[in-house]
N, C-alpha and C positions, 0 to 999 in steps of 0.2 A: 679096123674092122667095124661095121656098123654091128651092134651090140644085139639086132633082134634078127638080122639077116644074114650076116656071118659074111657079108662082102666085103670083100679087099679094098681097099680104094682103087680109084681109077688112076693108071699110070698116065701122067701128061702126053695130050700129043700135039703133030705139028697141025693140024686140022682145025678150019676152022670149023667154032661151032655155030649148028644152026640156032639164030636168036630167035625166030620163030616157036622151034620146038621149047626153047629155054621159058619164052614166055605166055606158054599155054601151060609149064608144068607148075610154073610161077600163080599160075590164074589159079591152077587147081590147086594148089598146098594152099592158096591164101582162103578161097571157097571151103575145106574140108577143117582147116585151122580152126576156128570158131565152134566148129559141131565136135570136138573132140572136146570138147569143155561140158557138155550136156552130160546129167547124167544117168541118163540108159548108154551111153555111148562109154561104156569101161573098159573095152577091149578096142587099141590102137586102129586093130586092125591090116590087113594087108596092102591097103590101099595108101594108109601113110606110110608104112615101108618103104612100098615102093617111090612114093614121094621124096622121103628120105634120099632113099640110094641113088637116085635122078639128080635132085640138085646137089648133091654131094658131087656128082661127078663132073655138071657142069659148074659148080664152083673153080673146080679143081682145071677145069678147060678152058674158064675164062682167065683164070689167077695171070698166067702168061703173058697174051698181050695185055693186059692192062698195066701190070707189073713195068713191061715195055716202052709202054706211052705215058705212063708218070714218071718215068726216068726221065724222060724226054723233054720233060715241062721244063720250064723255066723254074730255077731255083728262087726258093725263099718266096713262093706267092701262096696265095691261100690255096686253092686250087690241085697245087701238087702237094701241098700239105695233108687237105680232106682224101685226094685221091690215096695216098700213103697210110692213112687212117682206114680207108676203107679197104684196103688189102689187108693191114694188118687183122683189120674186124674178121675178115673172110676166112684167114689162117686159123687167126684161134677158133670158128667154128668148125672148121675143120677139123682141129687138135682136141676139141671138147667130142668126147666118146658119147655123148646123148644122154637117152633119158631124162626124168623128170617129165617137165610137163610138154606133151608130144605138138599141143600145138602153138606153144612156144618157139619149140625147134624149128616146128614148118616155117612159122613166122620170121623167125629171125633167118634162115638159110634163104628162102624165098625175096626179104629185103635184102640182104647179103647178092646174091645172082643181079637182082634189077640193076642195083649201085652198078656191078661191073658191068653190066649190060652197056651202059654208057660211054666206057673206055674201049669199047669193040668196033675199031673201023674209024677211029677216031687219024683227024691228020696231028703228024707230030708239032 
């Protein structure tokens, strides 16, 4: 459950997602990230929530084929190593319940989606 919206995560599916919308949400959490640091800006706001709950969920929808296509690597190169690193990275954001500092989170979930972004449509 995200801690300030009370949503569920999103159940996997077989669907691809669209990279487009992933990386317009991407643009915005990175743009809103920085002004949450100011301080008149004390309240989160609705606007990183919603941030939040977006790439949460395409985290959770790209996790899948990427997961897929680093299996698929050749063992023992670097490559499938970073790739395996950066899922692992994804997971535990996922498992970290939030809080602290909001545009941290944007930050790190927004780098988090880019990474996978790159495993999406990839040939094996």
């Amino acid at each position: 459950m995200h801690p300030r919206t009370n949503a569920a995560p999103p159940t996997p599916t077989d669907e691809p997602v669209d990279l487009f919308k992933v990386q317009l949400t991407i643009d915005a959490a990175m743009d809103l990230a920085p002004r949450l640091a100011e301080p008149a800006r004390q309240s989160p706001g609705k606007r990183a929530d919603e941030l939040i709950t977006r790439l949460t969920r395409y985290l959770h929808q790209l996790l899948g084929p990427a997961e897929e296509r680093i299996q698929r690597m050749s063992p023992d190169t670097p490559a499938r190593a970073i790739g395996l690193e950066t899922v692992r990275h994804a997971r535990a954001l996922l498992a970290d319940e939030g809080g602290g500092d909001l545009g941290a989170r944007l930050t790190l979930l927004a780098g988090s989606a880019r990474l996978l972004t790159h495993y999406q449509g990839m040939r094996p």
